[in-house]
KEZA-93598 format. One record per atom (N, C-alpha, C): residue number from 1; residue in three letters; x, y, z. Coordinates in Angstrom, 1 decimal. Layout:
KEZA-93598
     k     r       xx       yy       zz
   NUM   ALA        X        Y        Z
...
This chain:
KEZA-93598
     k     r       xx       yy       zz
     1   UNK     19.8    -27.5    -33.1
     1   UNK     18.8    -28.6    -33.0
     1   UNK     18.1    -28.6    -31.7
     2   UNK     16.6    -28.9    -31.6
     2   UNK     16.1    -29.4    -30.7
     2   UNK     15.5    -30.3    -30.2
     3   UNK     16.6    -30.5    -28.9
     3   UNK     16.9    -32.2    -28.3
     3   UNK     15.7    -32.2    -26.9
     4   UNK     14.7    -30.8    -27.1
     4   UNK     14.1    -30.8    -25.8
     4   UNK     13.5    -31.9    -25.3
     5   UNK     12.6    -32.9    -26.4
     5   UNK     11.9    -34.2    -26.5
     5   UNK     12.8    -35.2    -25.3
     6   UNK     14.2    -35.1    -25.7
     6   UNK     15.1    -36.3    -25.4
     6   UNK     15.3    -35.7    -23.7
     7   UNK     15.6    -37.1    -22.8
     7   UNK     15.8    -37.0    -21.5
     7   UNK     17.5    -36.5    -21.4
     8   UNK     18.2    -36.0    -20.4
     8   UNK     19.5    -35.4    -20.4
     8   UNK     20.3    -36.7    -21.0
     9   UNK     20.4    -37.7    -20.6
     9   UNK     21.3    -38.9    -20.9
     9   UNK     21.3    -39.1    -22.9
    10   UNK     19.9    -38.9    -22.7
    10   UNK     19.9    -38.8    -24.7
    10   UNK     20.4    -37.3    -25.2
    11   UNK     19.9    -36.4    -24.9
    11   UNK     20.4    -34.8    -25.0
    11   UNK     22.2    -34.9    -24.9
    12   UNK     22.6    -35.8    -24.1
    12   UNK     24.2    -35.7    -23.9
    12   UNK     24.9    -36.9    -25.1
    13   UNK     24.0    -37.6    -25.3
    13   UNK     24.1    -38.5    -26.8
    13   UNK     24.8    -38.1    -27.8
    14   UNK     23.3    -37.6    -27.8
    14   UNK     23.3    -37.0    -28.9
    14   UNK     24.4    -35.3    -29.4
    15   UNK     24.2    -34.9    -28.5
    15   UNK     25.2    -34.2    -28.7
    15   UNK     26.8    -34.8    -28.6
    16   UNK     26.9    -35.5    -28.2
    16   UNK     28.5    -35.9    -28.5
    16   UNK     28.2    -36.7    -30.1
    17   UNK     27.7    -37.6    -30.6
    17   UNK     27.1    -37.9    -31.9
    17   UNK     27.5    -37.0    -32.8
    18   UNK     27.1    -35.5    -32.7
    18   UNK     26.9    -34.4    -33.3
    18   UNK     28.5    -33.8    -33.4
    19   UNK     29.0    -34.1    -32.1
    19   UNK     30.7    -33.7    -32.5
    19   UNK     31.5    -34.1    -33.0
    20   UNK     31.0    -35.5    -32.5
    20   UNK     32.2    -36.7    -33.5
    20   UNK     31.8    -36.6    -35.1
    21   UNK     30.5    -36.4    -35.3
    21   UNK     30.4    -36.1    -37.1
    21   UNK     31.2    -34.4    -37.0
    22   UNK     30.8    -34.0    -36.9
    22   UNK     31.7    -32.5    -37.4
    22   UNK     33.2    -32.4    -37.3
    23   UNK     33.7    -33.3    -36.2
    23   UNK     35.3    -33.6    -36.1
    23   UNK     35.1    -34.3    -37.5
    24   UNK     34.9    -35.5    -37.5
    24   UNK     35.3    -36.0    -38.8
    24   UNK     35.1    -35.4    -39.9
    25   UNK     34.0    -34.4    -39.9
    25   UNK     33.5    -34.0    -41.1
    25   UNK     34.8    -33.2    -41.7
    26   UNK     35.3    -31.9    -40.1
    26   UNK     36.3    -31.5    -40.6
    26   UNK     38.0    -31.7    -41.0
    27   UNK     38.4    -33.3    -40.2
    27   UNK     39.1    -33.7    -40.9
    27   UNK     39.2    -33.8    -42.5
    28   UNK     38.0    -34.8    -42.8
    28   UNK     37.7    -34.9    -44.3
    28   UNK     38.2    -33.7    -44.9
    29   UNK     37.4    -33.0    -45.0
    29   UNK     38.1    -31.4    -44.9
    29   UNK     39.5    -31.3    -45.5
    30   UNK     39.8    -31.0    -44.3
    30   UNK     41.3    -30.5    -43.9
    30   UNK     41.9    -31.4    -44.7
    31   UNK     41.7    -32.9    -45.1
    31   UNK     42.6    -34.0    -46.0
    31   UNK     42.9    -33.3    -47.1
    32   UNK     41.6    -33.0    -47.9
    32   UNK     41.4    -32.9    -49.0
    32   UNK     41.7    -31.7    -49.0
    33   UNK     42.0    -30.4    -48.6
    33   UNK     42.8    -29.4    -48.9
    33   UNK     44.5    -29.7    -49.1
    34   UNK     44.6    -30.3    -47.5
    34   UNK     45.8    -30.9    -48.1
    34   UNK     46.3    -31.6    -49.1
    35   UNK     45.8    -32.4    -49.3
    35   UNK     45.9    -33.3    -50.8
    35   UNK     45.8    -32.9    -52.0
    36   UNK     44.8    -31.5    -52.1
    36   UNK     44.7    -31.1    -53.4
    36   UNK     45.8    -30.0    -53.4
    37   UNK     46.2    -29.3    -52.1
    37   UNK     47.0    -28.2    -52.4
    37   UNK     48.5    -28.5    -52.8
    38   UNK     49.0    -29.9    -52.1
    38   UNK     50.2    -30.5    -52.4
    38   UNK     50.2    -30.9    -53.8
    39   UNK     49.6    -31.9    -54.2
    39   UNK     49.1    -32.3    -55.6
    39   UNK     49.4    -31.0    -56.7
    40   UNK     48.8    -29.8    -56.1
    40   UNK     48.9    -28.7    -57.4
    40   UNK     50.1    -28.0    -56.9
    41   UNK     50.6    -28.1    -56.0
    41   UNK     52.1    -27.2    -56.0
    41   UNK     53.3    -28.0    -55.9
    42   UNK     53.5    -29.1    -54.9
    42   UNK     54.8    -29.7    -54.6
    42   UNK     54.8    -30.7    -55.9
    43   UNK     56.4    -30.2    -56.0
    43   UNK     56.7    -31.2    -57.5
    43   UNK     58.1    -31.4    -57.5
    44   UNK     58.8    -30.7    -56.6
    44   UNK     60.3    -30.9    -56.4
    44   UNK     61.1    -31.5    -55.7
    45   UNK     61.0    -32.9    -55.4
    45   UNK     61.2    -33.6    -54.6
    45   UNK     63.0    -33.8    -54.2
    46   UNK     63.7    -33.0    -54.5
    46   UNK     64.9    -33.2    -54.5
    46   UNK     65.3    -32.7    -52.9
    47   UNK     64.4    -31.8    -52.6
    47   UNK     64.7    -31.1    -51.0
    47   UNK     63.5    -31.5    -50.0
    48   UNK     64.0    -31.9    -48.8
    48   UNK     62.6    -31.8    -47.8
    48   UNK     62.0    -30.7    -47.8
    49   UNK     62.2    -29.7    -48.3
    49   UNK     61.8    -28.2    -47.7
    49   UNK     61.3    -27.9    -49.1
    50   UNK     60.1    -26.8    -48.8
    50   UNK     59.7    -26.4    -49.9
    50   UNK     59.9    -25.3    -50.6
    51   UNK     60.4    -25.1    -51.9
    51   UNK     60.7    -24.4    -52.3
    51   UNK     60.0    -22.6    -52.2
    52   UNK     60.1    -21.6    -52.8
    52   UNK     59.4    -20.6    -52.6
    52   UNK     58.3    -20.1    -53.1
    53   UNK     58.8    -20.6    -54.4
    53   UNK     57.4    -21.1    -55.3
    53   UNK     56.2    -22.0    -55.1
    54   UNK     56.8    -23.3    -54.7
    54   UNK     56.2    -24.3    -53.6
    54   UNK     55.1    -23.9    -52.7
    55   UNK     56.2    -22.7    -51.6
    55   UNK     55.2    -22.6    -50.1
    55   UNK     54.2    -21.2    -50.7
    56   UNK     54.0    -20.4    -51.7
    56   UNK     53.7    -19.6    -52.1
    56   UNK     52.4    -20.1    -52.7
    57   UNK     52.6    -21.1    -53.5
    57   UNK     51.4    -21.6    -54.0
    57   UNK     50.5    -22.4    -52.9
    58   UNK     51.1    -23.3    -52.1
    58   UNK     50.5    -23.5    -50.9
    58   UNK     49.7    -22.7    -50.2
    59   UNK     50.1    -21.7    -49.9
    59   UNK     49.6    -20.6    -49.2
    59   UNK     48.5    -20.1    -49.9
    60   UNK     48.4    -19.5    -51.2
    60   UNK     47.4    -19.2    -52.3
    60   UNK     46.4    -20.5    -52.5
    61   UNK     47.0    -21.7    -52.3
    61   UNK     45.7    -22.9    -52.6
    61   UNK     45.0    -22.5    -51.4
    62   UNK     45.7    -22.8    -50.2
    62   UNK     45.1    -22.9    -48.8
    62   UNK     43.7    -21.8    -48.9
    63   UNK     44.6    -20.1    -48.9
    63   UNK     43.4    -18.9    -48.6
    63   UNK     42.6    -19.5    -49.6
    64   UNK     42.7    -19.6    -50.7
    64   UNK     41.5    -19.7    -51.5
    64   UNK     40.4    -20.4    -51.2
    65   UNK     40.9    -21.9    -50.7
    65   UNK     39.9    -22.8    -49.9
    65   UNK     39.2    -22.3    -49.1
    66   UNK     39.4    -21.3    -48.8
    66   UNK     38.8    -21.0    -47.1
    66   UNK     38.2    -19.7    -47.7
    67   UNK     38.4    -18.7    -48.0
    67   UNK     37.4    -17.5    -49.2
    67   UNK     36.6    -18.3    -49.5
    68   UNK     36.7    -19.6    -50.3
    68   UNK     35.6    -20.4    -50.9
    68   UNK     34.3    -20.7    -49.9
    69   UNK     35.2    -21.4    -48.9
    69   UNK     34.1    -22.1    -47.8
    69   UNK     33.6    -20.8    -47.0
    70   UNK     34.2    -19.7    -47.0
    70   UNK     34.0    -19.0    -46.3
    70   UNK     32.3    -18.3    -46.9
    71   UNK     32.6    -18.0    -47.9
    71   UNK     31.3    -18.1    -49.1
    71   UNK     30.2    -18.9    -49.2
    72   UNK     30.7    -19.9    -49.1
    72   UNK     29.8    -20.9    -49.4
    72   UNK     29.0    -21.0    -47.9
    73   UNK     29.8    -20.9    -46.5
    73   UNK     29.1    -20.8    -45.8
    73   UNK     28.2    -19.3    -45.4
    74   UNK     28.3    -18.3    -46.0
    74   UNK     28.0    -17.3    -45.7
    74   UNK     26.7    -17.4    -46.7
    75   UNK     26.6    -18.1    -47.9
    75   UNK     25.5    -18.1    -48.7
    75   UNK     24.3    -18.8    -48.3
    76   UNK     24.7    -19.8    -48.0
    76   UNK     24.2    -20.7    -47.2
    76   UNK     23.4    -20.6    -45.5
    77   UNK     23.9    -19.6    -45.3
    77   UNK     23.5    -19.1    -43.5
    77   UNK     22.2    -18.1    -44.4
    78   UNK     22.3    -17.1    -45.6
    78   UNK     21.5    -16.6    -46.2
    78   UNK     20.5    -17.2    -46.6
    79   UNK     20.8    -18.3    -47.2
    79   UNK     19.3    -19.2    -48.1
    79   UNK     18.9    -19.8    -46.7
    80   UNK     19.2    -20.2    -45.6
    80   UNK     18.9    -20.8    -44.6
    80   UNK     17.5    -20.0    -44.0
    81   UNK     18.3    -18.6    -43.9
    81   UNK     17.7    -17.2    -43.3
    81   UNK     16.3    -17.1    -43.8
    82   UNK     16.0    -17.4    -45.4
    82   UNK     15.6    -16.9    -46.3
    82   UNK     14.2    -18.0    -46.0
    83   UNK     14.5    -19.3    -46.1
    83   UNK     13.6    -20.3    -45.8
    83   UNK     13.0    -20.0    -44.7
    84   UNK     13.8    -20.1    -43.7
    84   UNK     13.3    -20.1    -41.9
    84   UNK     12.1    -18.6    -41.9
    85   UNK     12.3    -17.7    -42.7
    85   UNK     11.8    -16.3    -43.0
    85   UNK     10.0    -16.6    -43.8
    86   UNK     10.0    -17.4    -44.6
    86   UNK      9.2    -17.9    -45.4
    86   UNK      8.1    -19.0    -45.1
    87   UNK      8.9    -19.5    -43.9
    87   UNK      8.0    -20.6    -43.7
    87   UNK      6.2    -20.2    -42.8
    88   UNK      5.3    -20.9    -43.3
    88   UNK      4.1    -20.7    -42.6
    88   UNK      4.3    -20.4    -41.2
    89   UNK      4.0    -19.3    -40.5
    89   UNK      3.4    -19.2    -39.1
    89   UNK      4.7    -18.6    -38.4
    90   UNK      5.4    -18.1    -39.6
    90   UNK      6.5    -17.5    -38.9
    90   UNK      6.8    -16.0    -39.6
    91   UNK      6.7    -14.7    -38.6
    91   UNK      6.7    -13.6    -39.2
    91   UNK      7.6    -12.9    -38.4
């Protein structure tokens, strides 16, 4: 983003603004991986510890999340590319 308009006191604003959304964004995140990955694996509540099956599937929800996003952001930096490439007055 460009904050050149803005004087340093708004420039420093706004950039902390910008981090506290992305922290939280990536909490959100991180909840909901956890929450869906427990949800589809832990079910054996008889031991604190997770079983093998348990931390295995854990493990397989987790990578997969992250392949996904990992995609999704790589697709996305592409369509980004693609626009920024297209636009009037830029060659």
């Amino acid at each position: 983003m460009d904050f050149s308009q803005f004087n340093s006191a708004e420039q420093a604003h706004m950039t902390k603004v910008i981090e506290k959304k992305q922290m939280q964004d990536f909490m959100r995140m991180y909840s909901s991986v956890v929450e869906r990955c427990f949800n589809s694996c832990c079910s054996d509540f008889t031991s604190k510890a997770l079983s093998s099956k348990e931390e295995q599937c854990v493990m397989n929800c987790a990578d997969k999340f992250l392949k996904h996003s990992e995609r999704v952001g790589a697709r996305f930096a592409e369509l980004n590319a693609d626009a920024m490439g297209s636009q009037p007055g830029k060659h």
